[in-house]
C-alpha positions in Angstrom: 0.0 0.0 0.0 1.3 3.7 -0.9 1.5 5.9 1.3 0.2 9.7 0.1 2.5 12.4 2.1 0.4 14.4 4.0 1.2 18.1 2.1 -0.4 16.2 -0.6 -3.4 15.4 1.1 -3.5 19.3 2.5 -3.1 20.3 -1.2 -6.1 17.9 -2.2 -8.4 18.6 0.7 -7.7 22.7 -0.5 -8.7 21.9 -4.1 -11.8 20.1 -3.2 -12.9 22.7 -1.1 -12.0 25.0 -3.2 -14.1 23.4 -6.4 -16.8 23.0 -3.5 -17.2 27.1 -2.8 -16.5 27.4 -6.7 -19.4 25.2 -7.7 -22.1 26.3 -5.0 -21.0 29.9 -5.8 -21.8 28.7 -9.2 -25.2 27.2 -8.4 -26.2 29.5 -6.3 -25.9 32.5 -9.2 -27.5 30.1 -11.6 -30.3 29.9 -9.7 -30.5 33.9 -9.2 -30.1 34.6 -12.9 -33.0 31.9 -13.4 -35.1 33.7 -11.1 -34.3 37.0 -12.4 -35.4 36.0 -15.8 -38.4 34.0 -15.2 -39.3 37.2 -12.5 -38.9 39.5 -16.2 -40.8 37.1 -18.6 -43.6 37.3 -15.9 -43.4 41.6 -15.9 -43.8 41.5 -18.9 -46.7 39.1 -19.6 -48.2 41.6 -17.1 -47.7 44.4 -18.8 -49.1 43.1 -22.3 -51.9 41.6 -20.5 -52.7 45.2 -19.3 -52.5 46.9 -22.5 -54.6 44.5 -24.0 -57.3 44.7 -21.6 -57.1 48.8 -22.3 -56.8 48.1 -26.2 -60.2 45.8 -25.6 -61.9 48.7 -23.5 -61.2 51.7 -26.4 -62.5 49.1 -28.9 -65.2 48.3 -26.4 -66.5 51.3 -26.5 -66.3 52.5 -30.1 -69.7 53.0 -32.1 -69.6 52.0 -35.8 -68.3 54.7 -37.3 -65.0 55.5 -34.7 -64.3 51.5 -35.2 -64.2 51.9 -39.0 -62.1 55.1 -39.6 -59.7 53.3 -36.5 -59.5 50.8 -39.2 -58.9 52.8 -42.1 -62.1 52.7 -43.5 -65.0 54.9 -43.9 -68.8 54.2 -43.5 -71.0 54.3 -46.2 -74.0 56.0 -46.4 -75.7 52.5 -45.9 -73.8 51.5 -42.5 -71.5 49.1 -44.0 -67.5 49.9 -43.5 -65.6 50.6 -46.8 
């Protein structure tokens, strides 16, 4: 059986605590970045959610004639949007 000298064993026990701190450092900004992002896909689904609900109230509340000129049309004498 070999024996390991123990400055080896000092310089091993450094490296694996070492790659320890390393890797949870590692972890632990993966998981902030991840929650970051998800945190700013969510905002924003928020925020288009709102302006959609606003979008549906103008529309909402258009008569005829506002909702075809908003489209780029004009009513006809008739009530049909040209």
């Amino acid at each position: 059986m070999m024996v390991i000298p123990s400055r080896l064993w000092i310089y091993l026990a450094a490296m694996a605590v070492a790659t320890l701190i390393v890797g949870g450092i590692y972890a632990y900004g993966y998981q902030r970045g991840a929650a970051s992002e998800r945190l700013a896909v969510l905002t924003r689904s928020v925020d288009v959610l709102r302006q959609r609900n606003q979008t549906d109230a103008e529309i909402r509340n258009m008569d005829r004639a506002e909702l075809c000129a908003a489209l780029g049309g004009r009513l006809s004498d008739d009530g049909t949007c040209e």
